[in-house]
C-alpha positions, 0 to 999 in steps of 0.5 A: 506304436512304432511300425516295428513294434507294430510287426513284431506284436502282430506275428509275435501272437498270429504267426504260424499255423492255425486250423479252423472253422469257417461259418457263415451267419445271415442277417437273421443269426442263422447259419448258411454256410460252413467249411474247415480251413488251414492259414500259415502266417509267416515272413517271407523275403521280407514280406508278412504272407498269410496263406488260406486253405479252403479245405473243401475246395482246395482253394488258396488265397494269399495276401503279402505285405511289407508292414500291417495294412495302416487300417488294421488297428494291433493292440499291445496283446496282439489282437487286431482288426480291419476295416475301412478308413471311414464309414458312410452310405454305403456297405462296411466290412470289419473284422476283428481277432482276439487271440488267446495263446493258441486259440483264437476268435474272430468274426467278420461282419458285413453292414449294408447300407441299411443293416447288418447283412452277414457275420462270419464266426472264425474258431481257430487254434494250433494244429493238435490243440481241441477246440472244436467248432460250435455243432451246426447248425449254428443260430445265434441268439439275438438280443436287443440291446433297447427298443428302437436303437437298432442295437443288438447283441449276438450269443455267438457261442457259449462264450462269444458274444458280438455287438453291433448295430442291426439297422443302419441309417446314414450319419448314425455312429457304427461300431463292432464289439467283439467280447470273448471268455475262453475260460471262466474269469477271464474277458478278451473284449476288442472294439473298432468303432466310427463316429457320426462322421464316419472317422474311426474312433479309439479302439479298446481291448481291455482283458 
């Protein structure tokens, strides 16, 4: 994909205006923290600009670039994801949106050098759209995908599962899969993945 095409996917689908709910999970499932949000995507002299409100504080971070990071991976649906240009001993943060016109999911998700520390749940959509947040507290159900793998599959919500390893161990392969149904029949699924070498592998988003 052209870094042309690869603008014109992105904002064509994550511009403009999103409100939305923040929560934090710990390495258990369990909800420890919650805050409302308010992000403008938008061009400004040229530049992508992404302005995040923290609702409860006031607080706003801005990121500006010219082109999408070379690391954030778009598909041709205009979901995304980020993460680093490899992987190893060390901690690994990864995020992943699927959008669906003007609702979107996304998770962020902290491993460790030795397991899965934090996933934070974005629920978001247009300003006067009703898609509410999950009520709190929210725990995730865990699943484990097989004995010893240190696979396990989060229940997020009705309708958004997360899977990822639970533990980790230097040279093991690492990947977040990320797997949404905001209505009955249909599946948003995207994947950021690394290889036992720690290089990104293709990424899927199959709807």
């Amino acid at each position: 994909m052209s870094s042309d095409v690869r603008r014109t996917t992105l904002l064509g689908r994550n511009s403009g205006h999103w409100e939305g709910s923040f929560i934090r999970l710990d390495g258990q499932g369990h909800e420890s923290e919650r805050f409302g949000t308010h992000l403008h995507v938008h061009e400004a002299d040229g530049q992508i600009e992404a302005a995040l409100t923290y609702l409860h504080t006031g607080h706003v971070a801005t990121m500006r670039f010219a082109e999408p990071p070379a690391l954030m991976a778009i598909t041709p649906e205009g979901h995304w994801s980020l993460g680093p240009d490899r992987t190893g001993p060390w901690p690994a943060v990864m995020e992943l949106c699927l959008v669906d016109g003007e609702r979107r999911r996304r998770v962020v998700v902290r491993h460790g050098a030795e397991r899965l520390e934090s996933v934070v749940v974005v629920v978001e959509a247009r300003p006067g759209v009703v898609d509410p947040a999950p009520a709190p507290p929210l725990r995730a159900a865990i699943l484990p995908a097989a004995e010893g793998s240190g696979l396990g599959c989060w229940q997020l919500t009705p309708d958004l599962t997360l899977s990822t390893a639970l533990e980790r161990r230097f040279g093991d392969p690492l990947a977040v899969r990320l797997c949404w149904r905001p209505q009955p029949g249909r599946e948003l699924v995207l994947e950021r993945a690394y290889g036992a070498n720690g290089l990104p592998l293709q990424e899927s988003a199959p709807v």
